[in-house]
PDB file of N, CA, C, O and CB in Angstrom:
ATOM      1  N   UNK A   1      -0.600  10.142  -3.612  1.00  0.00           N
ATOM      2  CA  UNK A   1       0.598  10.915  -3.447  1.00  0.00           C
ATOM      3  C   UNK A   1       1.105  11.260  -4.834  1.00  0.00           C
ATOM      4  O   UNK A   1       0.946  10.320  -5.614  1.00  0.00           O
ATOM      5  CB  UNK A   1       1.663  10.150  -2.615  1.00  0.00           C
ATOM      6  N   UNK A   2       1.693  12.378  -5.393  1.00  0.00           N
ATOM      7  CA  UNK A   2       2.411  12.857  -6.346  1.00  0.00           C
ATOM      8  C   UNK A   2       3.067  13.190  -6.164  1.00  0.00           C
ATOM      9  O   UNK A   2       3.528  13.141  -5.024  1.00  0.00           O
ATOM     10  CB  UNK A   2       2.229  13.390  -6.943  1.00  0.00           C
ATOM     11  N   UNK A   3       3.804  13.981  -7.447  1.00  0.00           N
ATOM     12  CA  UNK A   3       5.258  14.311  -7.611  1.00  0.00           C
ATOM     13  C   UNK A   3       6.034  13.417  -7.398  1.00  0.00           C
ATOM     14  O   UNK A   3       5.678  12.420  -6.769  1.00  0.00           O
ATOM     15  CB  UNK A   3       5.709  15.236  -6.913  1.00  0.00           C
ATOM     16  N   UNK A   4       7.357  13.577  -7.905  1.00  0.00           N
ATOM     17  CA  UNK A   4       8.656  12.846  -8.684  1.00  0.00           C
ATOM     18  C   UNK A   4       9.096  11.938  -7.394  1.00  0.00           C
ATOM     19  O   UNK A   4       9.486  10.773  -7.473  1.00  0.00           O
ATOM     20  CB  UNK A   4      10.117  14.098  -9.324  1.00  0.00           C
ATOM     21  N   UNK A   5       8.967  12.647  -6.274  1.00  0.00           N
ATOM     22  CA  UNK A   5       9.752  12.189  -5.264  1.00  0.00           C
ATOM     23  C   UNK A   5       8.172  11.413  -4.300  1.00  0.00           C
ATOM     24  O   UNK A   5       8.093  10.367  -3.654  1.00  0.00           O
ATOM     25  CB  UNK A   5      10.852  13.720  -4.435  1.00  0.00           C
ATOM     26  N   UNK A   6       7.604  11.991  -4.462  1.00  0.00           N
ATOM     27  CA  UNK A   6       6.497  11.270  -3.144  1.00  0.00           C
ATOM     28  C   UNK A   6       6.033   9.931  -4.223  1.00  0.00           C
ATOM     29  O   UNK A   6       5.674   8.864  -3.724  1.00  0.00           O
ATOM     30  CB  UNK A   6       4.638  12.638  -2.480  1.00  0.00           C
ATOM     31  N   UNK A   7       6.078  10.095  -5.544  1.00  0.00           N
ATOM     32  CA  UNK A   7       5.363   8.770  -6.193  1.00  0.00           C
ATOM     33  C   UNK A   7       6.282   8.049  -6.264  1.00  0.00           C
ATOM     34  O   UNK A   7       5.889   7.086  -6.923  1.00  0.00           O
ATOM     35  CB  UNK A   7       4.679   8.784  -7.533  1.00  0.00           C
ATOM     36  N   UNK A   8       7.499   7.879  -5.932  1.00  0.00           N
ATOM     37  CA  UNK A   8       8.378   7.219  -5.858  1.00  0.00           C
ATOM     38  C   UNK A   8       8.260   6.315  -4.251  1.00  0.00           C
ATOM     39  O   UNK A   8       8.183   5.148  -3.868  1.00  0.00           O
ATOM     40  CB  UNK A   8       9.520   8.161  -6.178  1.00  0.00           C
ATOM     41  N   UNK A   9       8.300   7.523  -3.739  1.00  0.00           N
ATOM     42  CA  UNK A   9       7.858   6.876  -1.816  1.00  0.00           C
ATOM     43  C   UNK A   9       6.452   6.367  -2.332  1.00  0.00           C
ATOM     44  O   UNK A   9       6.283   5.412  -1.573  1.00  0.00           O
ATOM     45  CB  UNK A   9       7.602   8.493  -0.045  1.00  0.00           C
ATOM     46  N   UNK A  10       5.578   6.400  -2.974  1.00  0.00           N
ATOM     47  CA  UNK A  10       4.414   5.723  -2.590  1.00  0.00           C
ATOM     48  C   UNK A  10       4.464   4.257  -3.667  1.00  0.00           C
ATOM     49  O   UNK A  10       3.597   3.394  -3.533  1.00  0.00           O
ATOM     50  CB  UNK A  10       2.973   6.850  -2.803  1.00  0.00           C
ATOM     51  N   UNK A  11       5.531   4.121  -4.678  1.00  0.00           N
ATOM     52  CA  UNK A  11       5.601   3.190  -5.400  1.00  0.00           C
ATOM     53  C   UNK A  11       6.057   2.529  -4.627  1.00  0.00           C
ATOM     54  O   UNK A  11       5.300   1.591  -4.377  1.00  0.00           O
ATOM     55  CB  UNK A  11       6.091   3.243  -6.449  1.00  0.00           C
ATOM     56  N   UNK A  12       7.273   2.500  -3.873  1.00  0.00           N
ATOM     57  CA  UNK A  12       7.632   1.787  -2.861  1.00  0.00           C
ATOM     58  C   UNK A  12       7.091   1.439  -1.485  1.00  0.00           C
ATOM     59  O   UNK A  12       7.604   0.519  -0.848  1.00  0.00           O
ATOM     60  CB  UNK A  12       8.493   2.178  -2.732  1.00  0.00           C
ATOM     61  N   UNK A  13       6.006   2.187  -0.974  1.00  0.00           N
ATOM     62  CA  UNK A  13       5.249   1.828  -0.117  1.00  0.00           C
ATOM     63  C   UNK A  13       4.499   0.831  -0.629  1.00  0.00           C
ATOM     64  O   UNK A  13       4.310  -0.037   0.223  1.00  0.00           O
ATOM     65  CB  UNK A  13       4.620   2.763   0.363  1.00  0.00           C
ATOM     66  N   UNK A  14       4.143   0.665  -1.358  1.00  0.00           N
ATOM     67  CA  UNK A  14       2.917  -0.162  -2.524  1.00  0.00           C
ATOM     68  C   UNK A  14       3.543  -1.565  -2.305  1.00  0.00           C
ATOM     69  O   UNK A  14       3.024  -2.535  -1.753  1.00  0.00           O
ATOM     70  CB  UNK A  14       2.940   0.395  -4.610  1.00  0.00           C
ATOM     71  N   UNK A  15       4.538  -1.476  -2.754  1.00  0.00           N
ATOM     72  CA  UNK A  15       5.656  -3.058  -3.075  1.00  0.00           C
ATOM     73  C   UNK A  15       5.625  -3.412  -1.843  1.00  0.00           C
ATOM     74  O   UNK A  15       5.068  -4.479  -1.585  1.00  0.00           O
ATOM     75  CB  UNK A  15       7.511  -2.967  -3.664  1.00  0.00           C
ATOM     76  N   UNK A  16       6.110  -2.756  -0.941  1.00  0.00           N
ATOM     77  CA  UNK A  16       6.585  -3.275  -0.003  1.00  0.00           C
ATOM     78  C   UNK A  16       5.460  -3.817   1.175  1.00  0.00           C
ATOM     79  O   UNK A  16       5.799  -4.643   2.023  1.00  0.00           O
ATOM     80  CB  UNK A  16       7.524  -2.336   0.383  1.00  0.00           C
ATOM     81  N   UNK A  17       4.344  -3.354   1.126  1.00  0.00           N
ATOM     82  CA  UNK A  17       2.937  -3.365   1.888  1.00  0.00           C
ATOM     83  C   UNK A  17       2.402  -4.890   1.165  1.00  0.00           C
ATOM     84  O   UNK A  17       1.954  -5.987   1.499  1.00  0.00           O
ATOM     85  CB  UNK A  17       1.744  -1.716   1.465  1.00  0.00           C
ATOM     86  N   UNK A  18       2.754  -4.190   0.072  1.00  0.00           N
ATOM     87  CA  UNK A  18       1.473  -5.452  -0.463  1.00  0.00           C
ATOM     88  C   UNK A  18       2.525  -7.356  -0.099  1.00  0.00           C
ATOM     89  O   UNK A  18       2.131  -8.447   0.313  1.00  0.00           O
ATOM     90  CB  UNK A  18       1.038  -5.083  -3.157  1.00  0.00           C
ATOM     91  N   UNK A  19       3.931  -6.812  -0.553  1.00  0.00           N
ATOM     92  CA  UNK A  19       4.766  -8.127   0.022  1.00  0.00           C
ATOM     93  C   UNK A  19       4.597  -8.479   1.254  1.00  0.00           C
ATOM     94  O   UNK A  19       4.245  -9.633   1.497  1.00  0.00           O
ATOM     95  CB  UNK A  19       6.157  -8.027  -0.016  1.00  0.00           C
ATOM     96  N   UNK A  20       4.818  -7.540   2.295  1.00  0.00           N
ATOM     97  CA  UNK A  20       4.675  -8.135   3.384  1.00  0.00           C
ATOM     98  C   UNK A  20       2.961  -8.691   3.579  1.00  0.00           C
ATOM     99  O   UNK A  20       2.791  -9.892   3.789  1.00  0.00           O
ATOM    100  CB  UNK A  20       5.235  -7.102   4.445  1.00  0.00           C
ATOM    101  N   UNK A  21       1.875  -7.861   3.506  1.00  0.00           N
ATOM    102  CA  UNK A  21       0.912  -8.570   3.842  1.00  0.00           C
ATOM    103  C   UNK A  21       0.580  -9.911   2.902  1.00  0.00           C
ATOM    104  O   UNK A  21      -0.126 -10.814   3.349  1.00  0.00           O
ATOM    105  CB  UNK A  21      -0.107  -7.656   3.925  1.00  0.00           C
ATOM    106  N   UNK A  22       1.129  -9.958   1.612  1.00  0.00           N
ATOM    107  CA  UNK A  22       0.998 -11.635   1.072  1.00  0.00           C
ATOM    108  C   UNK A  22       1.702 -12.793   2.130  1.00  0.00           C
ATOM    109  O   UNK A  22       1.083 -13.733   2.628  1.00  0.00           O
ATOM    110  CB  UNK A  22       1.941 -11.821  -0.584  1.00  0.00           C
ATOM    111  N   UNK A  23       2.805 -12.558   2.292  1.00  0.00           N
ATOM    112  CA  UNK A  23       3.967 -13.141   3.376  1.00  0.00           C
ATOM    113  C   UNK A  23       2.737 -13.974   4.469  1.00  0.00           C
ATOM    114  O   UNK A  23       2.394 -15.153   4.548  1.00  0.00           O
ATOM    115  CB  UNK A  23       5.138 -11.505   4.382  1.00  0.00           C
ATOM    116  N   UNK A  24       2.217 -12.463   5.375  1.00  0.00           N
ATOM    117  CA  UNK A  24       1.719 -12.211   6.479  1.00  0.00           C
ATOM    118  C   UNK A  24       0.242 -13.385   6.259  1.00  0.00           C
ATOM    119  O   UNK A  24      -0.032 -14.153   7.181  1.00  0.00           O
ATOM    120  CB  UNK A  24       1.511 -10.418   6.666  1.00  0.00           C
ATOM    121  N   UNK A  25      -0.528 -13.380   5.065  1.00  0.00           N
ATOM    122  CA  UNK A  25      -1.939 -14.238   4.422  1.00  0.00           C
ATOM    123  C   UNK A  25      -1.510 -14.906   4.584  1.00  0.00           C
ATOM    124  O   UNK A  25      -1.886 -15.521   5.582  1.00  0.00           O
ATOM    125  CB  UNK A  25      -2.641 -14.337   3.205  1.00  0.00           C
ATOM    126  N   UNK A  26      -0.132 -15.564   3.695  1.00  0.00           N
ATOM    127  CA  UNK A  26       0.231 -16.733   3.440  1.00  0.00           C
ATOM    128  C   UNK A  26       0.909 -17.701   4.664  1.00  0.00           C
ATOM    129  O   UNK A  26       1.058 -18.900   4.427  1.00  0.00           O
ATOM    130  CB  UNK A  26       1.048 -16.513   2.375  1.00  0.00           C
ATOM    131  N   UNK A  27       1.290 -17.178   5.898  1.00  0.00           N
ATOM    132  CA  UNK A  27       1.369 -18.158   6.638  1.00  0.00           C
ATOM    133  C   UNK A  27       0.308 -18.157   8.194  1.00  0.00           C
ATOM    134  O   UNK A  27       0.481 -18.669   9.300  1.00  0.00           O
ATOM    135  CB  UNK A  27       2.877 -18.186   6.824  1.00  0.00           C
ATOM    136  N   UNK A  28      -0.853 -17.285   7.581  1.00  0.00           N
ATOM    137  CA  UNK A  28      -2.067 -17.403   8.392  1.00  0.00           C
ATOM    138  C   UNK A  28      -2.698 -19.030   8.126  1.00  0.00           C
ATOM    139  O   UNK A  28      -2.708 -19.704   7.097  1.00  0.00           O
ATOM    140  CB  UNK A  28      -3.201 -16.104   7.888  1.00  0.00           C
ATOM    141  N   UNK A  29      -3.193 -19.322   9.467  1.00  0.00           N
ATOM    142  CA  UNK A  29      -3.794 -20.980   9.532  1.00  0.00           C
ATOM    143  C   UNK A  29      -4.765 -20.401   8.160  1.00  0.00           C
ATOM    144  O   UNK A  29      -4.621 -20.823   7.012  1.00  0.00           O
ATOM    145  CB  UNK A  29      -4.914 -21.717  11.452  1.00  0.00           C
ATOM    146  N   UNK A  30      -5.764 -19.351   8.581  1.00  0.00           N
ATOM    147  CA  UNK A  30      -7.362 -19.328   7.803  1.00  0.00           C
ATOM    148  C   UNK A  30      -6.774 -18.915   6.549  1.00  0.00           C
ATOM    149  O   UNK A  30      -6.971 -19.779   5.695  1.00  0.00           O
ATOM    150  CB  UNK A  30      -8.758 -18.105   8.431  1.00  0.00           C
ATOM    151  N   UNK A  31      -6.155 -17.962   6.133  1.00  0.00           N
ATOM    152  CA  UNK A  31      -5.784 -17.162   5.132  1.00  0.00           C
ATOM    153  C   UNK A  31      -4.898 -17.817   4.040  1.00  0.00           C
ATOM    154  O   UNK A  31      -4.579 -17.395   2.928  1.00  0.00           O
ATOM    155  CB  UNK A  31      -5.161 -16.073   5.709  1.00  0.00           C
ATOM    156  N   UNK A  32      -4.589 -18.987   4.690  1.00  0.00           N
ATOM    157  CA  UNK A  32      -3.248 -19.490   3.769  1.00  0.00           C
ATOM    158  C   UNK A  32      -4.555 -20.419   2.996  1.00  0.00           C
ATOM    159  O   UNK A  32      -4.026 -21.269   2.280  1.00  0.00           O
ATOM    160  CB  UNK A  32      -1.507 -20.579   4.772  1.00  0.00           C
ATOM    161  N   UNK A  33      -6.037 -20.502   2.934  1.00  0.00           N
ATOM    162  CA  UNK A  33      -6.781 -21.522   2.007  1.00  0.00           C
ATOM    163  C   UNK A  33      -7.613 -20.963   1.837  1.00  0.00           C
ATOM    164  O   UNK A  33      -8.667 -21.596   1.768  1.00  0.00           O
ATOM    165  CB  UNK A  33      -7.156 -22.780   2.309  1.00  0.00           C
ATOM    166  N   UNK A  34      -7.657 -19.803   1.705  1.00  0.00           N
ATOM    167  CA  UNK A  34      -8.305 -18.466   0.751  1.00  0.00           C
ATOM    168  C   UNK A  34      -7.154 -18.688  -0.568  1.00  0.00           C
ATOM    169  O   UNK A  34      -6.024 -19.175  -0.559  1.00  0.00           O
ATOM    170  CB  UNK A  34      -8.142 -16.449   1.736  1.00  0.00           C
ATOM    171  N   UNK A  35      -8.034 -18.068  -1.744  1.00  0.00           N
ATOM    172  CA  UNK A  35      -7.594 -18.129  -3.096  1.00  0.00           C
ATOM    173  C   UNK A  35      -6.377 -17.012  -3.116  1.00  0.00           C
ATOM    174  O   UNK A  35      -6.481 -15.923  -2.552  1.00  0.00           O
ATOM    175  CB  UNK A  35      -8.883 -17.813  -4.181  1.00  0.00           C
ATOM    176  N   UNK A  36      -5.276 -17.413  -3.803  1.00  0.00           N
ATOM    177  CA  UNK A  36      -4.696 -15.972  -4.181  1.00  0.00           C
ATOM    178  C   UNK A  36      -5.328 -14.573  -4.242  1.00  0.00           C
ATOM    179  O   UNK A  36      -5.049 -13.509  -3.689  1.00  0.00           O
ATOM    180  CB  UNK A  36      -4.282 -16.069  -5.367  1.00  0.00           C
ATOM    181  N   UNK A  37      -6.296 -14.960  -5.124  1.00  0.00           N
ATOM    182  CA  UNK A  37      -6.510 -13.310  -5.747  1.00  0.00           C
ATOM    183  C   UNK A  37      -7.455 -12.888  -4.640  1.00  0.00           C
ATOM    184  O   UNK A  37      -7.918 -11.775  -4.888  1.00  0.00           O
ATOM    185  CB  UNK A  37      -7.338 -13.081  -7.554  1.00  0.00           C
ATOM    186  N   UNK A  38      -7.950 -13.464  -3.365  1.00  0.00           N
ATOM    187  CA  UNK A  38      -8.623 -12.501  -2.079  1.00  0.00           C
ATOM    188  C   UNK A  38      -7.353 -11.976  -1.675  1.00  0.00           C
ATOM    189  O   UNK A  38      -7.100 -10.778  -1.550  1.00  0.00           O
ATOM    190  CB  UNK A  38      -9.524 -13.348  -0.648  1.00  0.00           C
ATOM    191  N   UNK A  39      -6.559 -12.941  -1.474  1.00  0.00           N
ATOM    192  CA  UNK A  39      -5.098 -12.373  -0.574  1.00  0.00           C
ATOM    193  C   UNK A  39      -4.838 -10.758  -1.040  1.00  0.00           C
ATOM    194  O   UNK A  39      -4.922  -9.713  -0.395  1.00  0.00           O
ATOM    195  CB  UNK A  39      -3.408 -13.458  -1.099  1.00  0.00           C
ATOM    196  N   UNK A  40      -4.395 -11.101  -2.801  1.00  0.00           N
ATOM    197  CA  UNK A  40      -3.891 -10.186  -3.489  1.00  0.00           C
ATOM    198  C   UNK A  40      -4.391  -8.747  -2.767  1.00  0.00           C
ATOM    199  O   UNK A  40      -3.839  -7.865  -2.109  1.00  0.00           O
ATOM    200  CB  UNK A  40      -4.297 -10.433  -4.958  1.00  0.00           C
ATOM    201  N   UNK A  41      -6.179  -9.101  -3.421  1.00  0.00           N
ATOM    202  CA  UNK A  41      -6.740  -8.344  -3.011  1.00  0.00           C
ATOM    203  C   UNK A  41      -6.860  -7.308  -1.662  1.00  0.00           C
ATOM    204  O   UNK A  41      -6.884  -6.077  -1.700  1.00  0.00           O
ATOM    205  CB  UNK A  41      -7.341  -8.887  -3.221  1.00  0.00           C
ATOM    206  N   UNK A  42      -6.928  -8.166  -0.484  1.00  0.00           N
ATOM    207  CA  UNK A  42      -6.631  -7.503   0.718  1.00  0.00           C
ATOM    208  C   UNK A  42      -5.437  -7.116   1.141  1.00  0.00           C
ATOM    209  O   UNK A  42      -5.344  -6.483   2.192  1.00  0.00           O
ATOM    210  CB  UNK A  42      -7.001  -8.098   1.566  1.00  0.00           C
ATOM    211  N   UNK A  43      -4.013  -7.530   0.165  1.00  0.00           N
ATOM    212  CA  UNK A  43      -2.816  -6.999   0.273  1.00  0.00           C
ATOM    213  C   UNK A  43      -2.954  -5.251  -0.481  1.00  0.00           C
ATOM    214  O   UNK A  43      -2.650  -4.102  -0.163  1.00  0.00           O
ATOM    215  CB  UNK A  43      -1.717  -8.159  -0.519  1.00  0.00           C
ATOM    216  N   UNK A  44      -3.380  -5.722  -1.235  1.00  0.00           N
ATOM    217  CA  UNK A  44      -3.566  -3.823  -2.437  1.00  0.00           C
ATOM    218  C   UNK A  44      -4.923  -3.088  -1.306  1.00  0.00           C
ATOM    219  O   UNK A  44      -4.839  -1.860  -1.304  1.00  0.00           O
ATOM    220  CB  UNK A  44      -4.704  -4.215  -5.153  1.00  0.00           C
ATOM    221  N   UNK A  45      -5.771  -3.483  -0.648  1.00  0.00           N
ATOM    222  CA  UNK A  45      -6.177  -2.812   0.189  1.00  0.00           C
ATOM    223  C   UNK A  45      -5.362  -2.185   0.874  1.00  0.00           C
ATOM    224  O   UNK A  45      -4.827  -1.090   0.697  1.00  0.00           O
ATOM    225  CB  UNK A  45      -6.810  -3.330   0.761  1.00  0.00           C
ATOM    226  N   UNK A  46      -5.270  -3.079   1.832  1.00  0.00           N
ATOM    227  CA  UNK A  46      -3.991  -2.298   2.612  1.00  0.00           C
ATOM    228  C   UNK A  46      -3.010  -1.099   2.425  1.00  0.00           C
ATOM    229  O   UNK A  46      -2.862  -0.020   2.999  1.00  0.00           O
ATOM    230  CB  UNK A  46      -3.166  -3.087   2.709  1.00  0.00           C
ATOM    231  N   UNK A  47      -2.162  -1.985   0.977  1.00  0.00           N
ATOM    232  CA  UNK A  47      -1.564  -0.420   0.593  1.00  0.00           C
ATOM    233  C   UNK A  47      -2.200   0.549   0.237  1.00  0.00           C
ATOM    234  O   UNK A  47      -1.708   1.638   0.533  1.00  0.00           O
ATOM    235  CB  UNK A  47      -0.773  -0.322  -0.351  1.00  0.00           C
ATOM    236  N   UNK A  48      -3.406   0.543  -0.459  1.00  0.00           N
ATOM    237  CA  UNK A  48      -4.135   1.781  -0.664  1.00  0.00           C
ATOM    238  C   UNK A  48      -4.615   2.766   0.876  1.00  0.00           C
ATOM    239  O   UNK A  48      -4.626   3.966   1.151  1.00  0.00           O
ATOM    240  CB  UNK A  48      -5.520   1.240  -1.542  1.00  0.00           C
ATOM    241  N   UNK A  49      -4.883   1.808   1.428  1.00  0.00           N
ATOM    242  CA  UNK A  49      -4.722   2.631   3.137  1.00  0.00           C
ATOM    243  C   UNK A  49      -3.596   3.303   3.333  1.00  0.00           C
ATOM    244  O   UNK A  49      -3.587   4.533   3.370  1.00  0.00           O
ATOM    245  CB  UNK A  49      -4.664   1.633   4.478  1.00  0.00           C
ATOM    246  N   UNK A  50      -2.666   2.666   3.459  1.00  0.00           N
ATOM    247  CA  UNK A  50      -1.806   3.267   3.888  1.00  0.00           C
ATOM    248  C   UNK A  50      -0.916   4.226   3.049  1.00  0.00           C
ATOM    249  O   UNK A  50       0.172   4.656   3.430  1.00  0.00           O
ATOM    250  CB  UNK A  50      -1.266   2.448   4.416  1.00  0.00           C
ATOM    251  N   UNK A  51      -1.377   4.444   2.129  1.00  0.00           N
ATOM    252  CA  UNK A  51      -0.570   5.191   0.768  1.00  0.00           C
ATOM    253  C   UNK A  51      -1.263   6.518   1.554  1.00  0.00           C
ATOM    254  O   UNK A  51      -0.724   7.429   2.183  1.00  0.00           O
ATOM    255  CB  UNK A  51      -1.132   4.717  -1.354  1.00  0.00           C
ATOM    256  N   UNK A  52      -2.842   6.214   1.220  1.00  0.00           N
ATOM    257  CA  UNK A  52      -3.570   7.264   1.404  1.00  0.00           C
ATOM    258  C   UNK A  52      -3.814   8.614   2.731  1.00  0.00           C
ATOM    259  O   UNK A  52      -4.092   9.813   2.746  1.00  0.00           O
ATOM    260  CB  UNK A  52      -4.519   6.593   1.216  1.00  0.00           C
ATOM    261  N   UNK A  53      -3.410   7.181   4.038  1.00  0.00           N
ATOM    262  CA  UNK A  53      -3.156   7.968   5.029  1.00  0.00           C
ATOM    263  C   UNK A  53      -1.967   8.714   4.964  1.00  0.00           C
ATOM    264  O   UNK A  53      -2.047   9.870   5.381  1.00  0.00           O
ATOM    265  CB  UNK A  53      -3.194   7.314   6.063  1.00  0.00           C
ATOM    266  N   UNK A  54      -0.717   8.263   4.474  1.00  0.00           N
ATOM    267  CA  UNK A  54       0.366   9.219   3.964  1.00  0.00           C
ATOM    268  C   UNK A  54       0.034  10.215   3.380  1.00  0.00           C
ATOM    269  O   UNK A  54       0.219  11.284   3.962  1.00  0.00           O
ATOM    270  CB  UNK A  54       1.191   8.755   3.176  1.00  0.00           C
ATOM    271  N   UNK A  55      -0.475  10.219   2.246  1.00  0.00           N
ATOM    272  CA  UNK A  55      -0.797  11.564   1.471  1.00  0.00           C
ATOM    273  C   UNK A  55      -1.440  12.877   2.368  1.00  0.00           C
ATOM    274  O   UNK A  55      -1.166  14.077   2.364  1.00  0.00           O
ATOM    275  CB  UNK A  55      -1.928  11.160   0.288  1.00  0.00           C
ATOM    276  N   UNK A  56      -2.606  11.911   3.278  1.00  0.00           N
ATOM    277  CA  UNK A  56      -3.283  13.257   3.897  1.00  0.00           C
ATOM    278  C   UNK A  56      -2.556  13.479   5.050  1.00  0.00           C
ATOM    279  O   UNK A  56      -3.173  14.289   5.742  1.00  0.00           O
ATOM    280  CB  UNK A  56      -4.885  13.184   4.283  1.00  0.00           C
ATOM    281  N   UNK A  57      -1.385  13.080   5.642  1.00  0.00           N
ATOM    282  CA  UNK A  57      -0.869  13.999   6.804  1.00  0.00           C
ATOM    283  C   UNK A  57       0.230  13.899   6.244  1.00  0.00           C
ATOM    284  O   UNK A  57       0.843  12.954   6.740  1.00  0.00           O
ATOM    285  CB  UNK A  57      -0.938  13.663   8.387  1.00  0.00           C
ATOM    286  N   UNK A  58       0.941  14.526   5.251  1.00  0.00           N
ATOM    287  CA  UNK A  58       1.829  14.621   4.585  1.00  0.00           C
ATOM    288  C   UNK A  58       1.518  15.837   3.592  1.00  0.00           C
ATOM    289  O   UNK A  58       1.318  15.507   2.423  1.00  0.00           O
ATOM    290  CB  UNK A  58       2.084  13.384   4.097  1.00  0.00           C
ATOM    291  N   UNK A  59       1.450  17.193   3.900  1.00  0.00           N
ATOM    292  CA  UNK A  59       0.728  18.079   2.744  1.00  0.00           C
ATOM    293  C   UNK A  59       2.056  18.210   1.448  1.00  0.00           C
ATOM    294  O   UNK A  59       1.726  18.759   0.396  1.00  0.00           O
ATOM    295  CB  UNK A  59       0.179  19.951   3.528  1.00  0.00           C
ATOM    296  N   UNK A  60       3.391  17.735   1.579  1.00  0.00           N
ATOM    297  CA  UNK A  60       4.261  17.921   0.391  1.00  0.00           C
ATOM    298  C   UNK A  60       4.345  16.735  -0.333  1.00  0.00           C
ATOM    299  O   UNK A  60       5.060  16.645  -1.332  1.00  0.00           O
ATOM    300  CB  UNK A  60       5.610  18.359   0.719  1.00  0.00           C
ATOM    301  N   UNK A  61       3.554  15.660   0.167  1.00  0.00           N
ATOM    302  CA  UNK A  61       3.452  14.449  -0.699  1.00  0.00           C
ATOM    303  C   UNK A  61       2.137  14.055  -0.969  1.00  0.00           C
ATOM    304  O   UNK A  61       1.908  12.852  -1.088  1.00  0.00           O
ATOM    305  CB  UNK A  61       4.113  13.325  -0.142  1.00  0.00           C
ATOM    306  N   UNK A  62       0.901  15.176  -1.128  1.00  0.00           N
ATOM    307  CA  UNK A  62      -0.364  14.862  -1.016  1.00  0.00           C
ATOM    308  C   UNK A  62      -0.617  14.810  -2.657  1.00  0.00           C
ATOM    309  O   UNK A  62      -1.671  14.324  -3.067  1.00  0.00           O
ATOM    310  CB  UNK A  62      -1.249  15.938  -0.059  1.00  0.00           C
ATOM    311  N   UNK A  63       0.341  15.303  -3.554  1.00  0.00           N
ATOM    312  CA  UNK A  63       0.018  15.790  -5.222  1.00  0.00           C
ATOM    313  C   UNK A  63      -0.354  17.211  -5.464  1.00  0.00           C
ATOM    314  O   UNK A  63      -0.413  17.558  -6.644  1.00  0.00           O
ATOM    315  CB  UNK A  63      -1.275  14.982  -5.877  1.00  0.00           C
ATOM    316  N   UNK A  64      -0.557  17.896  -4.745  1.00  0.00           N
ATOM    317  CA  UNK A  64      -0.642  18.985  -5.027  1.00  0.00           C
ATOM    318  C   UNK A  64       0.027  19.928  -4.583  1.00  0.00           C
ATOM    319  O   UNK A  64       0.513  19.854  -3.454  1.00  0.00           O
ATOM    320  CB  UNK A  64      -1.489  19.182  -4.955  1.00  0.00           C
ATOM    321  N   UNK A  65       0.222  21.170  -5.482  1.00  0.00           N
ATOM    322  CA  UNK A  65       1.209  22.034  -5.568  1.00  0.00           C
ATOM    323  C   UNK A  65       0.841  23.271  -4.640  1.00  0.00           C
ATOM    324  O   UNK A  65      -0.244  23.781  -4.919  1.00  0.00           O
ATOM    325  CB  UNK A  65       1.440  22.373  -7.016  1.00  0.00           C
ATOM    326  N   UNK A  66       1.402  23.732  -3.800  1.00  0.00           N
ATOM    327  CA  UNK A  66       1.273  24.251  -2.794  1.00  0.00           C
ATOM    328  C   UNK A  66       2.291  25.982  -2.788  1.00  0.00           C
ATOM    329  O   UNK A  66       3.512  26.137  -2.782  1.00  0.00           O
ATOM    330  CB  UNK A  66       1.661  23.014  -1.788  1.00  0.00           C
ATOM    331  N   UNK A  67       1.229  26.978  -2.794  1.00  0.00           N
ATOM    332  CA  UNK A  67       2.084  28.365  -3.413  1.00  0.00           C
ATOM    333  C   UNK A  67       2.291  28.849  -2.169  1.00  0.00           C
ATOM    334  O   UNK A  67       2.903  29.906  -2.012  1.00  0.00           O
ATOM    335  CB  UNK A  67       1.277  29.586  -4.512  1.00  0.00           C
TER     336      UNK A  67
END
């Protein structure tokens, strides 16, 4: 996502995705004795999903400039 206003919505999608799914690892039975940095990891997955599905059904927050 780009521009001033959508990288702002997607900075905050980011934070907020990746918090809740650490939360979400961390009080899984299996997930809570996995290492941090898998958690991390499958938390920044996530947001990258979901950033990304935003961008593409979103054509004014996709980054590109549209005439």
């Amino acid at each position: 996502m780009g521009g001033t206003v959508a990288g702002e919505i997607a900075s905050r999608m980011a934070v907020e995705t990746v918090r809740d799914w650490m939360l979400r690892l961390q009080a899984d039975v299996i997930y809570s004795r996995v290492p941090v940095y898998y958690r991390l990891r499958r938390a920044l997955e996530e947001a990258n999903l979901l950033i990304n599905r935003e961008s593409m059904a979103n054509a004014e927050r996709d980054g590109r400039q549209l005439s």
